[in-house]
N, C-alpha and C positions, 0 to 999 in steps of 0.2 A: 904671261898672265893666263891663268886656267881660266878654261871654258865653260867651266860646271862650278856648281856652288858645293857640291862634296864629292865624297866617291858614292853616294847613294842611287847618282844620278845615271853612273854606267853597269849598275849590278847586273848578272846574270841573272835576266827573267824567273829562271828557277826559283833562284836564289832569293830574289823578291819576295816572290810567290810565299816560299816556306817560312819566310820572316815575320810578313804578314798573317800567315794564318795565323802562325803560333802566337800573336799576339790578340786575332782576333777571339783565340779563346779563352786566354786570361781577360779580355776586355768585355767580355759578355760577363763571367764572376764578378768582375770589379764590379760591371752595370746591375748587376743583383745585389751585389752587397749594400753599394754608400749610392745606389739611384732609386728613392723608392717608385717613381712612376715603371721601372724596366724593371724591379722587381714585381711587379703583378702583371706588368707586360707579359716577360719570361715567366712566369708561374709555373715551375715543373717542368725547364728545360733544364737540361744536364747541359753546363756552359763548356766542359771539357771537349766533349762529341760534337763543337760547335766549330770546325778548326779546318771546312773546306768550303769552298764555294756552294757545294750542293747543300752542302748542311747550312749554313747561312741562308739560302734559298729558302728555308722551311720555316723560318722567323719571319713574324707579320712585321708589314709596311708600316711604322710611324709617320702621318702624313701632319702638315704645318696645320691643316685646321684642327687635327687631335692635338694636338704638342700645346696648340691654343685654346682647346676647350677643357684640358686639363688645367693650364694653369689659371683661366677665369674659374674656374670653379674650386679652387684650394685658394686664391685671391677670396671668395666669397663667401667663405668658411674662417678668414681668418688667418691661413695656412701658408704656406712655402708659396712666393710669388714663383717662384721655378715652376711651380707644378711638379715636383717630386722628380725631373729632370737631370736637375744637378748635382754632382759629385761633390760641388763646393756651395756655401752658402755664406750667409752675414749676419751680423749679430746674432741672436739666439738661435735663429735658425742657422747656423752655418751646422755643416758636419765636417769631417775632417779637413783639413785648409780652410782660407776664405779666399773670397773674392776681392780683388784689388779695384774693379771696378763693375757696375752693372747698367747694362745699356737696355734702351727700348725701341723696338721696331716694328711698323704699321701691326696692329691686330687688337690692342699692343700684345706683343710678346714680350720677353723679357730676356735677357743673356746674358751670361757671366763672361769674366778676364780674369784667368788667372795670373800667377806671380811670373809662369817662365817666360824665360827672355823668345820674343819674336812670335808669342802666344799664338797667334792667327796663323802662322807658319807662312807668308806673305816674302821673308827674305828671296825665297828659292823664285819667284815669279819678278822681282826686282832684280837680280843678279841677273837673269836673261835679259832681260830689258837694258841692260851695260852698265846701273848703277854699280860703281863701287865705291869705297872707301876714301874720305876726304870729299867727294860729289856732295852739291849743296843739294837740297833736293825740294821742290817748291809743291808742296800737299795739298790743293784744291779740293778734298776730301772732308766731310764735316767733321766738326769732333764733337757735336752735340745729338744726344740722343741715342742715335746709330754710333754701329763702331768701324766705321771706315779710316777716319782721322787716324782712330790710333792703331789700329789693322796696320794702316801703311805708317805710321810713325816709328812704332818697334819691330817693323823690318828692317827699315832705312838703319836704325841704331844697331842692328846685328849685323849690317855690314860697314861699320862706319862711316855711315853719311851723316850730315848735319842737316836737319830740317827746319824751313821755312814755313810756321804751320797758319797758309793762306785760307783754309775754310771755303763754304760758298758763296759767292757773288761778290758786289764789291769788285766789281772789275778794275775801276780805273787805280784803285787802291793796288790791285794784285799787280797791275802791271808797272804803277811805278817801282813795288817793290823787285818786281823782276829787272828793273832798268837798273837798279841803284846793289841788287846784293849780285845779280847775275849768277846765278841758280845753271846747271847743266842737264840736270834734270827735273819731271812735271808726273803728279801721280794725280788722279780725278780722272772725271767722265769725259770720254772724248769731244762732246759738246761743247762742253765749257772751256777745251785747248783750245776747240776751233774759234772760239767768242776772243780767246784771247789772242791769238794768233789774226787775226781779222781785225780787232779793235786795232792792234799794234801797228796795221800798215797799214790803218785810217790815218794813225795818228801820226806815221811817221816812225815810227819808236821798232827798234829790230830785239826780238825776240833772242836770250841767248839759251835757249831749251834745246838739246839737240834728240834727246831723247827720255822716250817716256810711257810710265805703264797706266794702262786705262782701265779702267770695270766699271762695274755698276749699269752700263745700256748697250746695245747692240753699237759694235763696230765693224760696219762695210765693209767692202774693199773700196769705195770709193770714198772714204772720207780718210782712209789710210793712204790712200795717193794724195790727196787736196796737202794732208800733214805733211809727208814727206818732202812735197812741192813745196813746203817752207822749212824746208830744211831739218824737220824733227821726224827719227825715227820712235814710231809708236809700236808697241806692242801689248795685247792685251789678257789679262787672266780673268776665269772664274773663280768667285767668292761669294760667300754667303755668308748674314751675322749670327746664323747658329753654327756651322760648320768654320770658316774661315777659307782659305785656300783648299780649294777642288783640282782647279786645271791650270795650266799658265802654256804662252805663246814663247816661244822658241822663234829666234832667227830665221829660218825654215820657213817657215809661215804655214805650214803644214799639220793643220789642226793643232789641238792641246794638249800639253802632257800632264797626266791627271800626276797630282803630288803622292813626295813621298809616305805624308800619314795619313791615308785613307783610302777605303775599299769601294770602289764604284760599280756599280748594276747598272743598266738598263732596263727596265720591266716594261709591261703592257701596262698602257695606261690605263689606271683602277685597277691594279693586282698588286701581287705579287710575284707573275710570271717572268722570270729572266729571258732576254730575249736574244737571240744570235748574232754576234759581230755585224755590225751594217743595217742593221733594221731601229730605225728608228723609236724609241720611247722615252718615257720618263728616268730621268735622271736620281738614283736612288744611292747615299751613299754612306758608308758607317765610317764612324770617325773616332783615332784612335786618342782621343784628348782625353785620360784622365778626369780632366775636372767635368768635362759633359759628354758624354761617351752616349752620345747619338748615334742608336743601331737601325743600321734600313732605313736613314730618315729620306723620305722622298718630297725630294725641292721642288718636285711641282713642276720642273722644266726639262725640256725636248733635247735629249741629243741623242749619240748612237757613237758605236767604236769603232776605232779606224783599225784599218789590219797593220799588220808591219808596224817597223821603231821609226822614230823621228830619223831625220836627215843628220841633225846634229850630233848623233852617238846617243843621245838618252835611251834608256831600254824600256821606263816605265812607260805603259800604255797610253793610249791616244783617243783622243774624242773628238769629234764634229766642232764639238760647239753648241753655244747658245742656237736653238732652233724654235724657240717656242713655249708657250706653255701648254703643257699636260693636262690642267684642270679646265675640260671641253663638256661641261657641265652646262644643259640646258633647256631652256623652260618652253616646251610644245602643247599647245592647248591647255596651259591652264599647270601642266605638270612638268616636273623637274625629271631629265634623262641625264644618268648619271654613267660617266666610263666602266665605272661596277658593273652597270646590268647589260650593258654590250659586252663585256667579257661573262657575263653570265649565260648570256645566251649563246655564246663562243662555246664555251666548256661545254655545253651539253651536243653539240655536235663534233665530233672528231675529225670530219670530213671536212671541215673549215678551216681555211689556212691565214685567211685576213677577213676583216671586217668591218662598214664601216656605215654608220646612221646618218642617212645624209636629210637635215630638214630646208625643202626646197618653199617655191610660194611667196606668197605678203602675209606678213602680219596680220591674226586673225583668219585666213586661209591656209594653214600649213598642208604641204605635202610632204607626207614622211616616207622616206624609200630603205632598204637596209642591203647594201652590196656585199653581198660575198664572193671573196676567192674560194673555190674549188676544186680539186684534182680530178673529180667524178664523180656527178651529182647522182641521187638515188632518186626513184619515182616518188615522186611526191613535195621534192624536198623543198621546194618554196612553201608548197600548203604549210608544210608543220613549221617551218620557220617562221613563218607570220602568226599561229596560232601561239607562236613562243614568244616571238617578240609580245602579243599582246596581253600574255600571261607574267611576263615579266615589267613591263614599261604602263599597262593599259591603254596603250595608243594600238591603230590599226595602222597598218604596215603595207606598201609594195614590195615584194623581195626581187631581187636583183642578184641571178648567179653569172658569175667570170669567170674568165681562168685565168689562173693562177699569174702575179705580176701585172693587173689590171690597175690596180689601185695604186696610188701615189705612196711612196715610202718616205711619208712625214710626222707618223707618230699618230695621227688626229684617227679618233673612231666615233667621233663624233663631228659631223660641217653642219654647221649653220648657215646655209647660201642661201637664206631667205632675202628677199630685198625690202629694206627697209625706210624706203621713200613713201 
């Protein structure tokens, strides 16, 4: 039995690479032709010249509360609940193809499913996890609203599994069903395994899950031992309801292996800075789906890149993981400090390596400090960094210079360590 879900999975890096791009520049065209929100996005980018990493670098960040305040407002007009996002639509508004189904998630947002099979591209993250063919597979995943249900449903159906579509809650329900159809494998949040895993040997009743893939909330390494100690190997992916599959967990246990249909960054948080292997930031990634050809869109959450291939042979790249969120947006005296104007006041000195606004104090007494890394501080350089921060922010500032590797490598340019007892 193969280890891998295609040969995609052992390409030569190269080989990747050149695949990739040359798709990424037909998918910047397509994104101007049948997307009209990335047609005024791109206004006067030549999507040809668009076909390496550096060149991609140069196209603005699409962040989820612009993706949101476009489609509230063509919502309010009348307009494309998409927000001019989508390549596919429905009834009059459809443009070329439609949409087989459309989901909503917290903002609301809004998201399309198109027609091809395994849409979310979710198979390749279940195939590591040992799902195969003939495996019943028990979907704790809602199918209302969000698209997780069916995310993991027509995966499970691209590698012929049969699904069990359990939804959420409803415990004692889900587990007679798992007593009575006996399911080998379990897709949902790993909470909710462990509710059922826990419920089961309250009850008596033995769980026959032995393995299973998880998302949707942060998985430990200690609630992956607790699982395993009942006998269920878990393994978990990143996913999103506008993008679908991002990353997926390998055997190995050795970070994530970002999928085959999409291009992932790391930036500084509040840019568009690409940031160097192993430095933590925002998770930023274009996606090559046709029907919603999501360029740059940044998820708003913390990882960083691992060096080297996975243990298992995969050659595609590697990530951290789930670390956080990015949007460290926050209100000091009255005013909103946004990761933009830390990187703004970043760019206007060269000699700054890291940075980070730290608001210290109680509530109503804020102390604001702003730490920089440095390599070789110039005479003066806290004066005029303070004079910038308050030109920038309107808060008064302690500056604070280090050297270089002072500060934590977790993404955050903004802490709020105020105490708020």
């Amino acid at each position: 039995m193969s280890e891998f879900y295609d040969a995609l999975e052992q390409r030569a890096p190269a080989e990747r690479e050149r695949t990739l791009m040359a798709a990424l520049a037909q998918q910047v065209a397509h994104a101007q032709t049948h997307s009209p929100a990335f047609a005024d996005i791109l206004r006067g980018v030549d999507a040809s010249r668009i076909a390496s990493r550096s060149a991609l670098a140069t196209l603005p960040v699409t962040r989820k509360h612009e993706l949101l305040a476009r489609q509230q407002a063509a919502r309010a007009a009348g307009g494309d609940a998409l927000g001019g996002f989508g390549a596919i639509g429905w009834r009059a508004l459809a443009r070329p193809g439609s949409a087989r189904r459309v989901f909503q998630s917290p903002g609301p947002i809004y998201e399309p499913e198109g027609a091809a099979p395994d849409y979310w591209r979710v198979a390749r993250a279940l195939f590591a996890a040992g799902m195969r063919a003939g495996d019943l597979l028990h979907n704790s995943f809602s199918y209302h609203l969000t698209p997780a249900g069916s995310a993991m449903e027509s995966a499970a159906h691209a590698l012929g599994c049969t699904v069990f579509a359990g939804g959420v809650g409803n415990t004692e329900l889900q587990l007679q069903a798992i007593a009575e159809l006996r399911p080998e494998g379990y897709c949902g949040t790993p909470s909710f395994l462990k509710i059922l895993l826990d419920k089961a040997a309250e009850t008596g009743r033995a769980l026959s899950i032995t393995k299973a893939l998880v998302s949707g909330e942060a998985f430990p390494p200690s609630l992956c031992k607790l699982l395993r100690a009942g006998g269920i190997e878990a393994l978990q992916c990143y996913a999103t309801a506008d993008v679908g599959l991002i990353a997926y967990e390998t055997s190995a246990r050795k970070g994530l292996v970002l999928g085959e249909g999409v291009i992932v960054e790391i930036v500084r948080p509040g840019t568009g800075d690409v940031l160097p292997e192993g430095e933590v930031g925002e998770l930023v990634v274009t996606s090559l789906n046709p029907d919603y050809p999501l360029l740059r869109f940044g998820t708003g959450d913390l990882s960083a890149m691992l060096p080297g291939a996975c243990p298992t042979g995969r050659t595609a790249p590697r990530i951290k993981g789930w670390m956080g969120r990015a949007d460290q947006t926050t209100k000091v005296r009255g005013m909103f400090v946004h990761p933009a104007q830390v990187a703004e006041i970043v760019r206007r000195y060269p000699e700054i390596v890291r940075a980070r606004l730290v608001v210290s104090g109680v509530m109503a007494n804020d102390v604001v400090a702003l730490r920089v890394e440095v390599f070789a501080a110039s005479e003066g350089l806290a004066e005029r960094l303070a004079h910038t921060v308050r030109d920038v922010t309107q808060l008064r500032t302690q500056v604070e210079l280090l050297a270089p590797g002072s500060l934590p490598n977790d993404g955050k340019v903004i802490e709020d360590a105020r105490s708020h007892e």
